[in-house]
Each structure stands twice: as C-alpha cells, then as structure tokens.
C-alpha positions in Angstrom: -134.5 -169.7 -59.4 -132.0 -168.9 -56.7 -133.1 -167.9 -52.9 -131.9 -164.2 -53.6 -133.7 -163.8 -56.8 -136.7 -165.1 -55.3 -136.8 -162.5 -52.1 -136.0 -159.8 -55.4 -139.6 -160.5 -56.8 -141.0 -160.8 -53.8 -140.0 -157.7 -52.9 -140.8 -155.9 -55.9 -144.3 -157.6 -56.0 -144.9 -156.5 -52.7 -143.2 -153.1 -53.0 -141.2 -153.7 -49.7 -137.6 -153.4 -49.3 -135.1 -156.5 -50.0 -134.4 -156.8 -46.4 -137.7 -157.1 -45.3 -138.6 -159.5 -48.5 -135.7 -161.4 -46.9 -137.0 -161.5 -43.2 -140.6 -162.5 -44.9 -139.2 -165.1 -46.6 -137.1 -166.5 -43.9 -140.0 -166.3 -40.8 -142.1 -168.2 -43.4 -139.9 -171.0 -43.5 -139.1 -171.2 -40.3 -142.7 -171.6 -39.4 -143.1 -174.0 -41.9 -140.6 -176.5 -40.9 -141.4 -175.6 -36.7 -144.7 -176.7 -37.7 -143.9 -179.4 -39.9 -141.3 -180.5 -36.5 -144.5 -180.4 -34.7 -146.1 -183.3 -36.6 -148.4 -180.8 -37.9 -149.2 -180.2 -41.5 -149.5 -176.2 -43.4 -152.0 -176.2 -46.1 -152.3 -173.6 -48.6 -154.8 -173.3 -51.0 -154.8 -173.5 -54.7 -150.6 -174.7 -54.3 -150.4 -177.9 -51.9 -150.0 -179.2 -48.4 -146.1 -179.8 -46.4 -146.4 -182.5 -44.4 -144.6 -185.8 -42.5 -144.5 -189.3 -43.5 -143.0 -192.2 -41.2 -141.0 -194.6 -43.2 -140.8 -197.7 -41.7 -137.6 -199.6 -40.8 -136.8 -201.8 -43.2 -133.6 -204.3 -44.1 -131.6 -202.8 -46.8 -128.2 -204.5 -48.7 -124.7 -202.1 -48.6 -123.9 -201.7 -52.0 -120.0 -202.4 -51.1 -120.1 -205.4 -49.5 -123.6 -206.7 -50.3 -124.3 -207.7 -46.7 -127.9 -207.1 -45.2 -128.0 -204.0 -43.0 -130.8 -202.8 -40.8 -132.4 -199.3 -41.8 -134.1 -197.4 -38.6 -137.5 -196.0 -39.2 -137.3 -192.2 -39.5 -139.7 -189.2 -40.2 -139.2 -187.2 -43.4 -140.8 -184.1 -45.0 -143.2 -184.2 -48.1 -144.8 -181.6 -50.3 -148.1 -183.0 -51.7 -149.0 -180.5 -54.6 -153.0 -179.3 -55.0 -154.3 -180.0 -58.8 -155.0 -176.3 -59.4 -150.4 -176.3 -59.6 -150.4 -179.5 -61.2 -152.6 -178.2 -64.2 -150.6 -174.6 -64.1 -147.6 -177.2 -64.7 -148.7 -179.3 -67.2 -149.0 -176.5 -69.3 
C-alpha cells in the first residue's frame, strides 16, 4: 500500500477530508521519529513498540578490495511487533 492510498482509507474511515487525513498522518510521523530522535521509545498497544538500538562498531572487509575497514558504532531505528499482529499475520 502506497502513502496516498493509505491517508485515502484513513480518511474515509475517519470521515475527514484527504487533507486533513494527510496532515494526521504526517504530524504522527513526525512525532514518532522526534521521539524516537529523543532516545525515547512509542508504544502502542495490541500493534508494537518503535524504538533505538546501538550497534556497536565493529571491523568489517570491503567487498572490492577485501581489505579490513573499521565500521563506527551508530544508532538505528527498530519496530518490535506485539503478538496480538503477529498472530493477525500468521493468518
């Protein structure tokens, strides 16, 4: 599903207009990922929690010239799902 055709059910779902579907959508992901920025995590129940994991650095091999190069630590997103979706899935 495509960003546009997800603000269209959202907007008939919620009987709004596209435009404020749109806005919804958008202020929710931006306070997702401000929050997820923050080192914080967003939780919502029954679907799963968006949250940051360090990765450590680590020494990885180029692929080109198969010399050992040094990878930096770094912080990256994850979505850790709740069972209640993973069952809804499975089926």
């Amino acid at each position: 599903m495509k960003k546009a055709e997800f603000i269209s059910l959202i907007a008939m779902r919620g009987n709004m207009t596209k435009r404020k579907a749109e806005e919804t959508v958008k202020m929710m992901f931006e306070i997702l990922a401000e929050t997820m920025v923050n080192g914080d995590e967003v939780s919502i129940p029954t679907f799963g929690r968006f949250k940051t994991f360090k990765r450590a650095a680590r020494t990885g091999l180029n692929p080109i010239t198969k010399k050992k190069i040094k990878i930096p630590a770094t912080t990256l997103p994850k979505f850790v799902p709740f069972d209640l979706l993973k069952r809804a899935v499975k089926k």
